[in-house]
N, C-alpha and C positions, 0 to 999 in steps of 0.2 A: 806695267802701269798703263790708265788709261787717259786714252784723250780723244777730245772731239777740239776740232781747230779749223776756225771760217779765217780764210787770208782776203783781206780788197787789196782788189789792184792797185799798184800805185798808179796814181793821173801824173802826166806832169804839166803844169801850169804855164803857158803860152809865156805870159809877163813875167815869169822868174827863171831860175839858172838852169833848170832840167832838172832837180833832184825831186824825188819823188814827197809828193805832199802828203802823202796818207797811205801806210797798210795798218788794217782791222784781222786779226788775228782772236779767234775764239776757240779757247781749248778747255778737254776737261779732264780730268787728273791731275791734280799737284802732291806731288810727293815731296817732303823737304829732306833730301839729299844728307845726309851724318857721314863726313869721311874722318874717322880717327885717323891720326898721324902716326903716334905710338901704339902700333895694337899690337895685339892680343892672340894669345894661344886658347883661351878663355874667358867667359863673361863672366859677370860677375855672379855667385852662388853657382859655382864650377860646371857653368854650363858649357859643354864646347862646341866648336864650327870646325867641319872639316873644310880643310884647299876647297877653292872652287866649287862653293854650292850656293845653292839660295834656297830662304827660308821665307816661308810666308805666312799670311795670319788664320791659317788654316787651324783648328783644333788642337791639333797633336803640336803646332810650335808656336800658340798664341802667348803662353809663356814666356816663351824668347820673348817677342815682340813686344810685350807690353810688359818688360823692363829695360826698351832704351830709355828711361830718365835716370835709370843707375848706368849706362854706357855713356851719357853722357858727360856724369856727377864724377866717372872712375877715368875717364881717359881723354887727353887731349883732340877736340877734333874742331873740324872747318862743318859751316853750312854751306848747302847748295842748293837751288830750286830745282829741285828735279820733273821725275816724270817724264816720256815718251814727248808727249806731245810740250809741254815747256821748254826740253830740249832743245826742239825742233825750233821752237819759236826763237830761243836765244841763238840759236847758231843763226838765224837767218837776220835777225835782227845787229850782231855781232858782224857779217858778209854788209849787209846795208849799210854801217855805221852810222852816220845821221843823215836826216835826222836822228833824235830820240824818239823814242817811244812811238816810231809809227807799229810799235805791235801792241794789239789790244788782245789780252789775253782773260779766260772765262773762266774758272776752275771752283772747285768746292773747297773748302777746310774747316778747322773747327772754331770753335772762337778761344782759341787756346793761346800758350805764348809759341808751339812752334808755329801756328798759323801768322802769328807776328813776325818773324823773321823772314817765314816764306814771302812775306809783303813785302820783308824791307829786302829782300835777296831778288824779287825780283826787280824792284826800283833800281837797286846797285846796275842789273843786266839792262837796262833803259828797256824792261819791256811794262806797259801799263796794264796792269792788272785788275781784275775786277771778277774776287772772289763771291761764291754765294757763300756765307757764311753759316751754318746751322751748329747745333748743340745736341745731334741724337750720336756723333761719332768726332773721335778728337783729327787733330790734322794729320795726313798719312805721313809717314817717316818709311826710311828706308836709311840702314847702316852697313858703310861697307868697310868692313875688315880688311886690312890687310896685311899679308905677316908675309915679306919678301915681293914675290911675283906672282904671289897668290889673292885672290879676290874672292871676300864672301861676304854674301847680302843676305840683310835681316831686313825683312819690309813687312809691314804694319797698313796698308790699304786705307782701311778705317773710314774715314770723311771722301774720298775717291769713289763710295759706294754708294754713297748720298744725295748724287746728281739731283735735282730736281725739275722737269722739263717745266711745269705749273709757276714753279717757285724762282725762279732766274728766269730760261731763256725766253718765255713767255713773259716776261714785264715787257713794258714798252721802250724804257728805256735801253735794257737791252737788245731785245728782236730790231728795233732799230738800226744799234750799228750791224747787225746779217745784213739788211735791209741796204744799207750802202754797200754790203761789200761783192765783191766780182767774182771773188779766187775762193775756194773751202778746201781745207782740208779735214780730215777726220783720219783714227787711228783705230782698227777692227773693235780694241779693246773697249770701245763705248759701244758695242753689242752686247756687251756683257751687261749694264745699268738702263741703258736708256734708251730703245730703238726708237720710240714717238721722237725723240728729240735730232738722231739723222735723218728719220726720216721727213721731218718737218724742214727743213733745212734743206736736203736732197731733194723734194718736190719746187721748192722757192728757187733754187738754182737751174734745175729742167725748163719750170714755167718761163724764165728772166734769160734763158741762153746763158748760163752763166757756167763756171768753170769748177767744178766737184771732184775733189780727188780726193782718195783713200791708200791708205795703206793695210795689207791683210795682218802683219804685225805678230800674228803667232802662230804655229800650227796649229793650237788645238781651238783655235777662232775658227779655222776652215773644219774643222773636224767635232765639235759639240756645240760650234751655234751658226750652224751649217743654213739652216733656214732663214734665223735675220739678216745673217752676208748674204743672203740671194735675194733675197726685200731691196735688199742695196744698191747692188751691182748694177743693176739698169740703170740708176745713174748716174755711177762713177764715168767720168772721163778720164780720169790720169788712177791708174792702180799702180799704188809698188807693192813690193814685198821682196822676201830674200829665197834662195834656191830653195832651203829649207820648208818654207814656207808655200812656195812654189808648188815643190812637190805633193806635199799634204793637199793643198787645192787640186790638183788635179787630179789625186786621189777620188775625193769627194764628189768628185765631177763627173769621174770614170772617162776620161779623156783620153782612155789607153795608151798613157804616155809617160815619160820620164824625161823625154826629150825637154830640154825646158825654153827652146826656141819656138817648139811646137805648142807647148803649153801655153805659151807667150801671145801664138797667133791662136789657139783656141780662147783664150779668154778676150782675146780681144774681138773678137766674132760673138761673143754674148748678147743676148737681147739685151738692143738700147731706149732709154724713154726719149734722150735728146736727138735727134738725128744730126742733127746739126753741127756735130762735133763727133768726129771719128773716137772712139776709145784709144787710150797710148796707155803701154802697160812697161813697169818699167821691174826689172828683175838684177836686183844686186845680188853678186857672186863672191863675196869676201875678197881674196885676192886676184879671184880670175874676171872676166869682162863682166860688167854692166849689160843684160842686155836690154834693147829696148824696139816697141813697136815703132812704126811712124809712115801713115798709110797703108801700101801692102806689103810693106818692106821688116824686118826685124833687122837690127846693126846690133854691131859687138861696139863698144866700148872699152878701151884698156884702162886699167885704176892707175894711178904714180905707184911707183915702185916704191920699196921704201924698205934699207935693210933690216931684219929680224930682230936686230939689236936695239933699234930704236924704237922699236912697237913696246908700248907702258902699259896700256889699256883699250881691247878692243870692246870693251863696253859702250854703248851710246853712239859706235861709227856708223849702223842706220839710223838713227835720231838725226844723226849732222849729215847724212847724206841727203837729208830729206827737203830739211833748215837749207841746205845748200843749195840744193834746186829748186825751193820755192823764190830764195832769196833772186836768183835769175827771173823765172819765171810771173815774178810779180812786175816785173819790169818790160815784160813782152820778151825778152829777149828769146830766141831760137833752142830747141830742144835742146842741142848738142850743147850751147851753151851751158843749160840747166844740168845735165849731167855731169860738164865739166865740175861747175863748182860744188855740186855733190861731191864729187872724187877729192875735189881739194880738201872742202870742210871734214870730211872724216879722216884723209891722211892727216891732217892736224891737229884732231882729236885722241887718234890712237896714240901720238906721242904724247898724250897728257895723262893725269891719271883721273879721271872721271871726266865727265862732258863741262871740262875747261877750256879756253884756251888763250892764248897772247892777247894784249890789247888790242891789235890794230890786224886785219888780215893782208895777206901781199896778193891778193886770187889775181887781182887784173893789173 
């Protein structure tokens, strides 16, 4: 799924206690999350899901997808506000605690009733949202099956596809809060709908000295829309991505490498628009090290350890890794910081089963 997400910095305010007065978070993809309790070997009119796959609203399984109102009608299940970059925003938002609602989130849906839960699911998460509404596409769903340790996803895009740069980020009301904020993030997957709309945003941020980070988010981002990721790249300041993902980039790059330290210091040597800020590239490893730029230097990072047994769901642990380091890094705080709570927010996630978690976090 996809997302576009502008973060402002938190200030903090000389005359009060030091908590932060405001982060502005703008994102775009909202998926609303269906986890059945009771499931299923089978949908309903004997469709089935094998273990660990995912299905999407492509031709051959728009079928599936546009009968979750009988998955829902037939089986017990929980809403969640999903999406990549929503994720993001509630772990980091969740890591902040309060305020509430210093996340201002931006997302498309339909004027449907799940678009109505997505509202009230994200209210629940204290993050404030501010859908574009439209009626050419219903709200994106996404269902996950699960039958033991197995995990499988039905996702329906739908209104995710509908961005509108004209129609939303261009009001005034909204381009405003961009306009206050410090900190952007974006998720590759809005290469796919809307490039006028990072790019408009990634020049605002260049011109203002201001802070542009991305995530490359899939391989086949770096490999069939190889040419809007490099519109981009100049400038990104802070790029994640995972080894996976890694790799595929540097493919595309022809960086004659696999090494993914070198990869790390190749991409950070990319033509920059801001000079003003060195690029920091940060490369999550599933279990093995984090690594990350910083100057001329690359460092390993170790993740928490965490035995086998207690891993529920490694779905959404770069979503919360990301949530976890912006949550730092809105704050000023220091790199190593931001990776820290990265590492924390997604070991706490993999013990949950989808991008949940406890009430309260214990990171500091």
């Amino acid at each position: 799924m996809c997302c576009l997400q502008l973060v402002r910095r938190m200030f903090l305010d000389n005359n009060m206690t030091g908590q932060p007065s405001s982060l502005v978070t703008i994102g775009w993809m909202c998926g609303l999350l269906v986890t059945p309790l009771d499931i299923i070997d089978a949908l309903p009119g004997g469709l089935f899901l094998l273990p660990q796959t995912t299905l999407d609203s492509c031709p051959k399984h728009v079928h599936v997808c546009f009968r979750f109102e009988e998955i829902v009608k037939n089986f017990q299940v929980e809403y969640h506000a999903g999406g990549a970059t929503q994720n993001s925003i509630k772990i980091a938002q969740w890591m902040i605690q309060e305020p509430h609602k210093v996340s201002t989130f931006f997302g498309c849906i339909g004027e449907d009733r799940f678009g109505e839960i997505l509202k009230q699911k994200a209210e629940e998460a204290h993050v404030d949202a501010h859908y574009y509404e439209q009626t050419e596409e219903p709200t994106g769903t996404c269902a996950a099956c699960i039958t033991g340790d197995n995990r499988s996803l039905v996702a329906n895009l739908a209104a995710a596809n509908c961005y509108k740069k004209d129609k939303h980020l261009d009001l005034e009301k909204n381009w405003s809060l961009v306009e206050k904020a410090k900190v952007y993030y974006i998720a590759g997957f809005f290469l796919t709908v809307s490039l006028e709309s990072i790019l408009k945003v990634a020049k605002h941020a260049a011109e203002n000295n201001k802070l542009f980070t991305m995530n490359l988010s899939a391989p086949f981002i770096s490999q069939f829309f190889r040419d809007a990721l490099m519109e981009v790249i100049p400038y990104v300041d802070v790029l994640f991505g995972n080894e996976t993902e890694a790799a595929m980039f540097s493919k595309e790059q022809h960086f004659e490498t696999e090494d993914i330290e070198e990869i790390a210091k190749k991409t950070q040597a990319l033509p920059k628009v801001n000079m003003k800020r060195q690029r920091v590239v940060v490369f999550t490893q599933g279990k093995d090290a984090t690594i990350m730029t910083r100057g001329d230097k690359v460092e390993m990072f170790p993740v928490l350890k965490i035995d086998h047994k207690d891993i529920v769901d490694t779905i959404g642990a770069g979503d919360a890794f990301v949530g976890g380091f912006l949550s730092e890094l809105v704050q000023d705080k220091d790199l190593e910081d931001c990776v820290k709570a990265g590492h924390y927010a997604a070991n706490v996630i993999i013990r949950q089963a989808g991008c949940t978690f406890p009430d309260k976090p214990d990171f500091h």
